[in-house]
C-alpha positions in Angstrom: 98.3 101.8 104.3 101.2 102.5 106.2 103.1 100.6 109.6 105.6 101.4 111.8 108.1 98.9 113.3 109.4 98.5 116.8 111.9 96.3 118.3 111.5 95.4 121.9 113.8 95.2 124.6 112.0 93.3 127.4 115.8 93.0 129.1 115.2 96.2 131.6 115.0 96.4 135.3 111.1 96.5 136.0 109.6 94.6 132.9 106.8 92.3 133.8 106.3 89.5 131.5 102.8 88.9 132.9 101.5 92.3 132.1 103.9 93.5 129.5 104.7 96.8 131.5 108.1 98.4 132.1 109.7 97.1 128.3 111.5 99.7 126.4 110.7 100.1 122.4 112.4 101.8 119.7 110.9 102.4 115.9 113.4 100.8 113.5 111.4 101.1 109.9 108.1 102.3 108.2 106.5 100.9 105.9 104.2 102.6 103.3 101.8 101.9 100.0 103.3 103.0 96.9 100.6 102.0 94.3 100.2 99.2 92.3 99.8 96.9 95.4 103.6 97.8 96.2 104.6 99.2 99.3 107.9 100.6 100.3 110.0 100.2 103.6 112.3 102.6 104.5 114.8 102.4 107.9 113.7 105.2 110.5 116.7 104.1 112.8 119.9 103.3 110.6 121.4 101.0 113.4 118.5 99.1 113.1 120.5 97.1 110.0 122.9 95.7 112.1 120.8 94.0 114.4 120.8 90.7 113.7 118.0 89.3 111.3 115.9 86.6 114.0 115.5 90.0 115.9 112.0 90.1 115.9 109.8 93.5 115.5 106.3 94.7 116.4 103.7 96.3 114.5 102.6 99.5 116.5 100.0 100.9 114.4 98.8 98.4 111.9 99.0 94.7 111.4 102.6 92.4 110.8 101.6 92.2 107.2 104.5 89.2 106.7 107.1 91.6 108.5 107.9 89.9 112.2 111.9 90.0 111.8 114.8 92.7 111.0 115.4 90.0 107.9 112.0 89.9 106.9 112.7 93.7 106.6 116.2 93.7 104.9 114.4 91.2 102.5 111.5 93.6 101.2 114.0 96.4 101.4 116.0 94.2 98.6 112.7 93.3 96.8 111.6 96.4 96.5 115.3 98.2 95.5 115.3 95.3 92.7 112.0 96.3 91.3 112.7 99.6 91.3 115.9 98.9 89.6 114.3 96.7 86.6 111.8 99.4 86.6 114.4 102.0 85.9 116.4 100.1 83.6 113.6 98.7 81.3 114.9 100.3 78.3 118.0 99.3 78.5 
């Protein structure tokens, strides 16, 4: 199952609250299944990391899934890097 991620920027000229028309959105991440019950999240817009972390996001093609902030994404980005990491280094 896979989602993409928008951030919204209802702070144009022309953006009616009521009806949720004029806003401008921009894709900041994807997420995707890996296996296992894993799934992966990868930036699609690399400025999206500095935007600060109560920035909140949108899920355009799926549900939230526990993903309604840039931190919540920097935090499974970290997750999953660290399990990936143990899982690489197992032997050692």
């Amino acid at each position: 199952m896979s989602t993409t991620f928008k951030v919204v920027n209802t702070n144009v000229e022309g953006y009616c609250k009521h009806c949720d028309r004029g806003a401008e959105s921009y894709e900041v991440a994807h997420r995707r299944g890996v296996g296992g019950g894993e799934s992966e999240i990868t930036w699609t817009n690399e400025l999206a990391k500095a935007l600060p972390n109560n920035t909140k996001v949108i899920a355009v093609d799926n549900s939230q899934q526990g993903i309604y902030t840039i931190g919540d994404i920097k935090g499974h980005i970290r997750r999953y890097e660290s399990l990936e990491w143990d899982k690489e280094n197992e032997d050692v």
